[in-house]
Each structure stands twice: as structure tokens, then as C-alpha cells.
MARMIBA-202031 format. One record per residue (C-alpha): x negated, y negated, z. Coordinates in steps of 0.05 Angstrom, whole numbers, padded with zeros to 5 digits, always signed. Each point is the difference from the previous one (the first is absolute). Last residue first. Example, Ala and Ser with C-alpha at 12.3 -4.5 7.8 and 13.67 -1.06 7.14 Angstrom:
<lofis>
-00273+00021+00143
+00027+00069+00013
</lofis>
This chain:
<lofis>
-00286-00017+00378
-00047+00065-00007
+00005+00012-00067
+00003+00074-00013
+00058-00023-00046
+00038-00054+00016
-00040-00043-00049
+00036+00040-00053
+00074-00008+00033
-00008-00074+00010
-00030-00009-00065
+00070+00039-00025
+00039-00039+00062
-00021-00067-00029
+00020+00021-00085
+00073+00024+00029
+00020-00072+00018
+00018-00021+00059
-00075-00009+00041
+00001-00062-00051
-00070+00019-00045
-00063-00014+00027
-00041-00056-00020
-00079+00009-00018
-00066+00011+00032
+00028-00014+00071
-00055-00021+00054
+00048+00028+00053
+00069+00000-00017
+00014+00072+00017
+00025+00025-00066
-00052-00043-00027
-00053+00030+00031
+00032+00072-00003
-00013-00016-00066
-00071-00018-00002
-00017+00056+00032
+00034+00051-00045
-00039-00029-00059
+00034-00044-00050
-00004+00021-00073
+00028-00059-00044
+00049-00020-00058
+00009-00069-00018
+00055-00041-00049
+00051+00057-00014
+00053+00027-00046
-00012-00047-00068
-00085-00006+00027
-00007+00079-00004
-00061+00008+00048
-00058+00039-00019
-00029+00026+00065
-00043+00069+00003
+00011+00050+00045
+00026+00068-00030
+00032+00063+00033
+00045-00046+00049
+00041+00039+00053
+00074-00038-00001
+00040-00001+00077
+00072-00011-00029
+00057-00051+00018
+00062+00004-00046
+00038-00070-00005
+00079+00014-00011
+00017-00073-00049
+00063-00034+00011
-00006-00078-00011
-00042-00024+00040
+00032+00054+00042
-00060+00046+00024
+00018+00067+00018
-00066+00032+00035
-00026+00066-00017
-00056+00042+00040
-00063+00039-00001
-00002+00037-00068
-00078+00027-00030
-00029-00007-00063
-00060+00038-00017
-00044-00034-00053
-00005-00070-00021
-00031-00030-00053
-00022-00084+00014
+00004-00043-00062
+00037-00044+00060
+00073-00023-00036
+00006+00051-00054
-00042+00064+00042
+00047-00013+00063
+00058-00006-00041
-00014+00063-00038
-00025+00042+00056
+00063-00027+00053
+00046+00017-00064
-00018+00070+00006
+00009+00021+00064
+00074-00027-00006
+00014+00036-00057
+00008-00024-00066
+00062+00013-00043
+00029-00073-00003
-00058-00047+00027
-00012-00019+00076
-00012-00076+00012
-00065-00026+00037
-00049-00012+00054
-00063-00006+00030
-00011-00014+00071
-00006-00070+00029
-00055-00063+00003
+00017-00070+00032
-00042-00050-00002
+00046-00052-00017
+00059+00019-00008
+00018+00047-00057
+00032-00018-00067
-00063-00002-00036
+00000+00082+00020
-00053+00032+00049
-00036+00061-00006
-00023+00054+00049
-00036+00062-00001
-00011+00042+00066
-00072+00015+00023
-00030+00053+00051
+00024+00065-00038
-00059-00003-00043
+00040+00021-00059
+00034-00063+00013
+00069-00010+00028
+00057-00031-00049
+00055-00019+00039
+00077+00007-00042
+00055-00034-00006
+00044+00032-00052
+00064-00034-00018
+00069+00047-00013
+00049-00053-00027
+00072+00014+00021
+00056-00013-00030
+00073-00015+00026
+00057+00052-00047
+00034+00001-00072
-00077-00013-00042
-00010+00072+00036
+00039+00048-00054
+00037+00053+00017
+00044+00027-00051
+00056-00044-00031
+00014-00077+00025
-00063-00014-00026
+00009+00016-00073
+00064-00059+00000
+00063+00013-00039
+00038-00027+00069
-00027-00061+00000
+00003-00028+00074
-00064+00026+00017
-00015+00033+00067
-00039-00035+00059
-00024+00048+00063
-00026-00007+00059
+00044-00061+00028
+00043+00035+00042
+00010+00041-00055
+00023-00031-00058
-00004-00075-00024
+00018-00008-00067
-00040-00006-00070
+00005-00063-00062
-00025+00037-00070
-00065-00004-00028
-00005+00072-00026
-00040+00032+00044
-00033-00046+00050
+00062-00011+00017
+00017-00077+00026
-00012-00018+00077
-00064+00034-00005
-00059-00054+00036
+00043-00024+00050
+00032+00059+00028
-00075+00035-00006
-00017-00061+00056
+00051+00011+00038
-00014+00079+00010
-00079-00015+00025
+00027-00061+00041
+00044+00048+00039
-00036+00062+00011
-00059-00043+00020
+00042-00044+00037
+00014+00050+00045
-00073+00034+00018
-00023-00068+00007
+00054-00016+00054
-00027+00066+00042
-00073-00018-00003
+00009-00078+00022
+00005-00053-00062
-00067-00043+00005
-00007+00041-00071
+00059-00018-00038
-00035-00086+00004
-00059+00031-00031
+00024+00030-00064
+00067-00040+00001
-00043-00066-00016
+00064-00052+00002
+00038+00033+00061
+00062-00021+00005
+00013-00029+00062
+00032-00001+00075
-00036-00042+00054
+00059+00001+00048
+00064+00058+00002
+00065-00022-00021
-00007+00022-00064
+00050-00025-00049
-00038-00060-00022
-00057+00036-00029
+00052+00020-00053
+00005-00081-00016
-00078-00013-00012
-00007+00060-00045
+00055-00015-00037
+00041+00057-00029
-00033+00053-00046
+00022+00054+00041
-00039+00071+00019
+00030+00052+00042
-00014+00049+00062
+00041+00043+00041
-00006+00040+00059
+00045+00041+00047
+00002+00006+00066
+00007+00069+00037
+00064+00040-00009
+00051+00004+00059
+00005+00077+00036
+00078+00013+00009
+00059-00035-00010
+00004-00033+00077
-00069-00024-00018
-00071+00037+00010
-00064-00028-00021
+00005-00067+00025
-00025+00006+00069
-00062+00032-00027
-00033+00054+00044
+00014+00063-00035
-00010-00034-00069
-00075-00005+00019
-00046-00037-00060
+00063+00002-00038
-00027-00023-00071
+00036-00065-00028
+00044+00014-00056
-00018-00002-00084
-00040-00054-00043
+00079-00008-00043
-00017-00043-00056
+00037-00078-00018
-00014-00040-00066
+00030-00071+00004
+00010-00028-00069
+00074+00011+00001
+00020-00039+00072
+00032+00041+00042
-00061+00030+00042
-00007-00077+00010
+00066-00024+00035
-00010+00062+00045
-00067-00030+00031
+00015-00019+00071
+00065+00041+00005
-00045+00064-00012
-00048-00008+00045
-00076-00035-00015
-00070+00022+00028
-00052-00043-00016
-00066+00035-00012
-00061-00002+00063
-00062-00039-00004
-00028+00000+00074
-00033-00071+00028
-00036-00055-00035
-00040-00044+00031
+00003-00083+00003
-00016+00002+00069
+00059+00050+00019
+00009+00064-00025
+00063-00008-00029
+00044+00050-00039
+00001+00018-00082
+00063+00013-00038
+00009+00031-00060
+00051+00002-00065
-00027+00052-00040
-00035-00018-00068
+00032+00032-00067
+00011-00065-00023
+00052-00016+00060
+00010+00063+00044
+00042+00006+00057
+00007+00066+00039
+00055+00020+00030
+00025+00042+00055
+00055+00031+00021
+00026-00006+00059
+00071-00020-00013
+00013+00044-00053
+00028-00030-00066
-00060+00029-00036
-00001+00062+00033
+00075+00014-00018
-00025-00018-00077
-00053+00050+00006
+00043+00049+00031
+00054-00009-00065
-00043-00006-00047
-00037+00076+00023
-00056+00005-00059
-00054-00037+00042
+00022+00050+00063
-00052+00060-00021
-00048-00048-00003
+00002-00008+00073
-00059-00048+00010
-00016+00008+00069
-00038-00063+00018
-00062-00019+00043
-00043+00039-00054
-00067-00024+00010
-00041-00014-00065
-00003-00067-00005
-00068+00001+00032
-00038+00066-00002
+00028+00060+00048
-00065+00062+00002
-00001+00068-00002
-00064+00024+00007
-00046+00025-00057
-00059+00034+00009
-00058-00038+00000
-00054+00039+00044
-00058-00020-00043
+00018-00034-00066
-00060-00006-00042
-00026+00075+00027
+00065+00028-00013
-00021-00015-00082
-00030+00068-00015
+00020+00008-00065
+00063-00027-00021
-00016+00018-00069
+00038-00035-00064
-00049-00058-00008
-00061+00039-00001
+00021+00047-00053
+00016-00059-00041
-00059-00031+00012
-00032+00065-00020
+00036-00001-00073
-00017-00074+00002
-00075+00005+00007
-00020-00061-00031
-00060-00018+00044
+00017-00053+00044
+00075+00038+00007
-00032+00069+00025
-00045-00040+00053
+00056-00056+00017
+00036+00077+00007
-00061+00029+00045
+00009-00059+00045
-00044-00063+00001
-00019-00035+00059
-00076-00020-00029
-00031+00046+00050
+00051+00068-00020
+00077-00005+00022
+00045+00059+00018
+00062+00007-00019
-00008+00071-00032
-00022+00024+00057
-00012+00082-00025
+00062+00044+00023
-00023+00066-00035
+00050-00011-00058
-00026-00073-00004
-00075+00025-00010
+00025+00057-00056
+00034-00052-00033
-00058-00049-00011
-00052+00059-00024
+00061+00017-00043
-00011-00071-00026
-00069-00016-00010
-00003-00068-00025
-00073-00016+00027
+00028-00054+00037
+00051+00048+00027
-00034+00052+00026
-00062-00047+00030
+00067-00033+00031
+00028+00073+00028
-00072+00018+00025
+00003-00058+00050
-00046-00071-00018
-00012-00034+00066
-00056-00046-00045
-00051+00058+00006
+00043+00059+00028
+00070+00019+00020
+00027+00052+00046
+00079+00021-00018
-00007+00066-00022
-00061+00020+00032
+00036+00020+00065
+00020+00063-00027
-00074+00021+00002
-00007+00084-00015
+00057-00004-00041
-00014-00060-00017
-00058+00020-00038
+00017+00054-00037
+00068-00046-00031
-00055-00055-00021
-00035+00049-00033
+00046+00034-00045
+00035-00064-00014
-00059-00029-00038
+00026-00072-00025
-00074-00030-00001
+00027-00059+00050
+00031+00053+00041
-00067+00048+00003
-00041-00062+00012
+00047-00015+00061
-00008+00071+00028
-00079+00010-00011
-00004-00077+00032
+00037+00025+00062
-00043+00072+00007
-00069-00050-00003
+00033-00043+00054
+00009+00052+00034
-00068+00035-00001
-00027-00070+00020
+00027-00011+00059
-00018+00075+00024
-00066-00008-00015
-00002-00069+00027
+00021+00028+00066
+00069-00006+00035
</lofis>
């Protein structure tokens, strides 16, 4: 390429970005017609024709660049994105217009379409059978069955039992399994709050020596679980197994638990735990009953609102959580932050509650922009992960940042950071780590897992 040459094109690139910075559509639609590849070439400081746009508060100048696919995310010399630029200088109507466009945002996540993907506590080992909860006379049957199975929970932790490894190690966490003579003095008891899980899956009911009887094809196992507020120390008694406990710290004791027990005490802990938060209506005060299997508690008054219509206060909640990974416009960082509560070290996703009436897309840009300062753009889903401490559904999305600047909301979070790819496949890998990864069990390690996943070469 000659000089000539060099230099014609560089004199055709500054005629386009002067022509965005002075707002003249006319000119900047001639020449990219003759140069589509102008659109997204920058100049002195890697300023592109859409920041010149913006700074200068041109806003159809703005809207024409997005409509032809302009790179909205990306970032000039000081790493500043066109909205930092329409935010720095008051632009709000163009902010706005910034923050609504997905633009051309594939570049930030490169071949990251979603697969299907099983998080921890999320297996379903059991078939719930919800169309049985409102069958009393199955569900007692079941109870009194000799192979049913129960599940002991004191405090809303499971019973457990953990095997030998020799030296001092610990083995395998598994739960205690009890029959129905073994714990039939306690399902009679008042305080004891029993729920139907549902029947063991038949992984080949062709093959199982059990699966026919002289009456016909025999039901799998059943499941139960229930809470007492007996002794501790006593209950453990019953189990005939060694090393059985409570465990103290359910959030890391539940997750030595192996993918199909998780899956079950899930269900179950998630349902306890609403048992022994709404034992009176929420609705008028009054005592409630047991319905359901468990599912369901209905108010003894009869005059009460929520025994007409539906109404949600009569059935287990739910809290829909967002988890979400903010990437950077750059598409080479993720933000972080870390809580007081944290170990040491240790940095994780973002987080928080979804409001009444907002949509899931919606509450990762508020949360994200409370606890960071940080806007966020497109929004994309990955994966959900039930997490029972006590019954929350976490909803993992991939976030595209459209602003880059820190200013950390001390009441949600202590430190927010941008970590570059490289240093977190470091600390996914171990090797000269620049912070602590989240347990490979929760949802916030497979959404780093997910992001370094792609075009990494791991």
C-alpha cells in the first residue's frame, strides 16, 4: 500500500467522523455507502463516529448509527463507551437511547448460545406426583408402606451421615434413611409437620424384580419428609448407621450431599421451611391445617378472604433471585464483588431479589446499577438453580455492561472489581489465583464457568 493510498483513507475516515460529531446525516449516509466499514473505525484516542455523536449530543446522528449496526460497546483510549460518553456529558435522552439497544453485542459473547445445563440441587431423583397430594387415602397407604422412606429433619436440617476415609478423612455425606416403624412414634406427635416428596423414578421397570406382584405391577418407593422439635441428641439415636449429625452450617454441610440427594432435600427443606414460617394465616391470623401432602395450608376460619379465589399466601413460596455476570463492554472482563459475609478472598456474581411487576431482565439492570453503579444492557438467560436456604429459584444470566465505572453500594456490597479473562481462568485453575472462586455448587461458579468457556481454550 503506498502513502498515497494511506493517506486518502485516512482523509475519507476523518470526513466520516467530523460529519458524526457535526450531526450531518446526509454525509455520513454518502459515505458509507461507498465505505460500510466506516461505521465502527475510530480515530485520535479510538474515538468511533457514534461517541463524537454522542458527546456532541446529536441524537438522530446516534440513532441512525445503531440502526445500521454501529458497536455500540465499544471502548475509546480511556475505556469509555459511548453511554459513559452520553452520561459524562448530560445526555440522558441519548443515554436512554443507548440503554434500550442491543446493538451489536454478539461480539462480547462469541459463540454463547445457551446449553442446557443441571446445577446443584437441581436434579430431580424423585417423581413428585402432585396429582396424588389430594388422594388421603394413597398417601396414608404410602405412609404405612413398608418401603417407604423417610426423611428426618430436626430444625429444618436433615439427619446425615458421613463414612470413613481413614487417617482422620472424611468419606461420602449421604442422608439417613428411616422406615416407617423406626419413626412412627414421631409422625404422631402434633408438632411434627410431614410432606409427600413423591416415588422413586424406575430407571428400567422391565428389569426390576419388584415391579410385578401377584396383583399386578407394584408402585415404586415412596418418600416422605418432616420436621420435629425433639432432641437433637436423642433423634440421632435412632439411626443405626455411624457418624450421623445435624448439620450446624446447612449451607456447606447440604453441599458434600451427592447430585441425586441434593436434588431431594431441596424439595424438602425448601417446603419445611415455609411450614415453619406460616403456621398461622397470613390473612386474618387464624390457626391453618395441613393439606395436600404438605403443599397446601388452609385456614381454619371459615369467614376468611383466603379461603375464596386464588390467592398464593395458601401454598410454599418461592423467591425468584437473579444471579447474574456482568461482562465488560470489552468482552474480556467479568465484574465481581464480594459480601462481608464471604470467606476470605472470595469474590462472586451479583445478585438480588425480583420486585412485584418487574421482569426478570429488568431487575438484573437495577440490581446491578444499585450494588456496582455499573448500567447494564442486554440481558441474557443461561440457567436456574433451586437453592433451599430457605427456598429461593436463583436465575443465572450472561449481563453485557454499557457503562464501566465502580461506585460500590457499601449496604449490598464491600468491593466490586473487573477481572480480566486471564486472571480468571487463573483462579479457576488454581494457578497464581487473583481471588477465591465460588463452591463449583452454586450457580455463580458455572456462570464464570460458562463465560470463561467461551473461545477459551481450557
Amino acid at each position: 500500500m503506498t502513502s498515497l493510498q494511506l493517506t486518502a483513507k485516512e482523509e475519507v475516515l476523518e470526513k466520516f467522523l467530523d460529519a458524526a460529531a457535526r450531526g450531518d446525516l446526509d454525509q455520513v449516509s454518502t459515505l458509507l455507502v461507498h465505505a460500510p466499514s466506516l461505521i465502527n473505525q475510530s480515530g485520535y484516542s479510538g474515538w468511533t463516529a457514534l461517541m463524537l455523536a454522542v458527546r456532541n449530543g446529536h441524537y438522530d446522528m446516534a440513532e441512525r448509527l445503531l440502526s445500521l449496526s454501529c458497536d455500540q460497546f465499544c471502548v475509546n483510549g480511556s475505556s469509555q463507551t459511548a453511554y459513559d460518553i452520553a452520561r459524562f456529558w448530560g445526555h440522558r435522552h441519548i443515554a436512554n437511547l443507548l440503554s434500550r439497544t442491543d446493538g451489536a453485542s454478539q461480539h462480547v459473547l462469541p459463540g454463547s448460545e445457551v446449553v442446557p445445563q443441571e446445577n446443584y440441587f437441581g436434579r430431580e431423583t424423585l417423581d413428585r406426583l402432585s396429582g396424588k397430594r389430594t388422594d388421603e387415602v394413597w398417601l396414608e397407604a404410602k405412609q404405612r408402606h413398608p418401603e417407604t422412606v423417610y426423611l428426618l429433619f430436626a430444625n429444618l436440617s436433615p439427619m446425615l451421615a458421613r463414612s470413613e476415609a481413614g487417617e482422620g478423612e472424611w468419606g461420602e455425606t449421604r442422608l439417613c434413611r428411616f422406615r416407617h416403624d423406626a419413626v412412627q412414634d414421631l409422625l404422631l406427635k402434633p408438632a411434627t409437620i410431614l410432606i409427600f416428596l413423591g416415588v422413586e423414578r424406575k430407571k428400567n421397570p422391565s428389569s426390576s424384580s419388584r415391579s410385578q406382584t401377584e396383583d399386578g405391577p407394584q408402585e415404586p418407593p415412596a418418600w416422605f419428609a418432616f420436621n420435629t422439635d425433639e432432641d437433637a441428641a436423642e433423634l440421632l439415636k435412632r439411626c443405626k448407621e455411624k457418624n450421623c449429625f445435624f448439620p450446624k452450617t446447612p449451607t456447606r454441610d447440604l453441599l458434600k450431599l451427592s447430585e441425586d440427594e441434593a436434588g431431594v432435600v431441596a424439595q424438602a427443606r425448601s417446603v419445611l421451611a415455609w411450614h415453619s414460617r406460616y403456621s398461622f394465616c397470613s390473612t386474618c391470623g387464624s390457626s391453618t391445617r395441613l393439606e395436600e401432602g404438605g403443599y397446601k395450608r388452609s385456614c381454619l376460619n371459615s369467614s376468611c378472604r383466603s379461603l375464596q379465589g386464588v390467592h398464593n399466601t395458601c401454598y410454599p413460596r418461592v423467591d425468584p433471585v437473579v444471579i447474574m455476570l456482568v461482562v465488560h463492554p470489552d468482552g474480556n472482563q467479568c465484574l465481581l464483588g464480594r459480601k462481608k459475609i464471604f470467606p476470605a478472598g472470595m469474590f462472586s456474581c451479583l445478585a438480588g431479589f425480583i420486585e412485584p411487576g418487574e421482569t426478570m431482565e429488568e431487575a438484573v439492570r437495577r440490581e446491578v446499577e444499585e450494588e456496582s453503579g455499573v448500567k447494564v444492557g442486554p440481558v441474557r438467560y443461561v440457567s436456574c438453580q433451586p437453592w433451599p436456604m430457605p427456598s429461593s429459584l436463583m436465575i443465572g444470566c450472561l449481563a453485557i455492561a454499557i457503562s464501566t465505572d465502580i461506585k460500590v453500594d457499601k449496604s449490598e456490597i464491600e468491593e466490586a472489581r473487573w477481572f480480566p479473562r486471564q486472571q480468571v481462568i487463573d483462579s479457576f485453575r488454581g494457578t497464581h489465583p487473583a481471588f477465591v472462586f465460588p463452591p463449583r455448587q452454586t450457580i455463580a461458579h458455572q456462570l464464570i464457568r460458562h463465560w470463561i468457556g467461551i473461545n477459551a481454550n481450557l
